[in-house]
N, C-alpha and C positions, 0 to 999 in steps of 0.2 A: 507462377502463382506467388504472390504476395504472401511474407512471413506474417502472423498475426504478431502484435506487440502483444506487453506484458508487463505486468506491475509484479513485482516480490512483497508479500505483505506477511505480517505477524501480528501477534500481539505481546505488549510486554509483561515480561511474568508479574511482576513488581504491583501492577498496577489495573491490569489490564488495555491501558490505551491502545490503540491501533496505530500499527507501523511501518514504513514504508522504507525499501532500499534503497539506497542509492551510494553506488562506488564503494560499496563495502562499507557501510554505517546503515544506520536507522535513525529515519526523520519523522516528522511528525503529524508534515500534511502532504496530503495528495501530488499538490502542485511542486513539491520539493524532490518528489520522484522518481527514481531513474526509470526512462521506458526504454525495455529487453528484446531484444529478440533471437528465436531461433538459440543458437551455441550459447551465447550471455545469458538469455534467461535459464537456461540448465547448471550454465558454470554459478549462478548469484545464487541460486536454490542449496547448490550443494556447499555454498560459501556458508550460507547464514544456519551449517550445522553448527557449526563451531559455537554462535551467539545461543544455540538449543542448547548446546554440553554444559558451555557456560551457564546456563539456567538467565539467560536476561529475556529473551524471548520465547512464545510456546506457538505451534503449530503455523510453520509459514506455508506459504504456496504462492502460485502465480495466477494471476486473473486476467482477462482481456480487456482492452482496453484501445481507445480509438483516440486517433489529435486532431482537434480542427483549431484550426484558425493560433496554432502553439500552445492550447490548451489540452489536457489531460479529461478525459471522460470515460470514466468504466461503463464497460455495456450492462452488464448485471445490477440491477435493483438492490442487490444486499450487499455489493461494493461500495454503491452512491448511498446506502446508508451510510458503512463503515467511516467512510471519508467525512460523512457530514456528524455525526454523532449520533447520540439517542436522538427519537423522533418524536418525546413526551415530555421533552425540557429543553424547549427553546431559546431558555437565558442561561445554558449550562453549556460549558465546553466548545466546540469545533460553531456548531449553530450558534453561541452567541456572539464568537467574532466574525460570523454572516461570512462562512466560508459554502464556497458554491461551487459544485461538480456541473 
């Protein structure tokens, strides 16, 4: 059986943007993200309490997530929001640099 992958995601206290792990930091977009699995995505979860103590990020967790073609694509509808931005202001943020899940 095939381990499922996984994204570690937050948001930052700061600000609220959405954030992504990879290698023990937080990025900005989807495509910068490290995909986990199995042992790593448990070990990166319990890494990024430290960023919660800290107070820079609030409520992480892991999402699923599929690769095709070396692309990154969350299965869930409220990830491929996250990733892309608000969906009411298409010249704001992640959607106006025509970032695509």
């Amino acid at each position: 059986m095939a381990k499922s992958l996984q994204i570690l995601t937050a948001n930052r206290l700061r600000d609220g943007e959405v954030l992504y792990w990879r290698q023990g930091e937080w990025v900005g977009t989807l495509g910068d993200a490290e995909v986990l699995a199995g042992d790593a995505a448990a070990a990166a979860l319990m890494g990024a309490d430290a960023a919660v103590r800290a107070r820079l990020v609030v409520n992480p967790y892991l999402f699923d997530v599929r690769l095709d073609s070396g692309h990154i694509h969350p299965i869930k509808e409220r990830e491929i929001i996250r990733a892309t931005g608000p969906t009411v202001r298409r010249d704001l943020g992640k959607q106006a640099d025509h970032v695509q899940v």
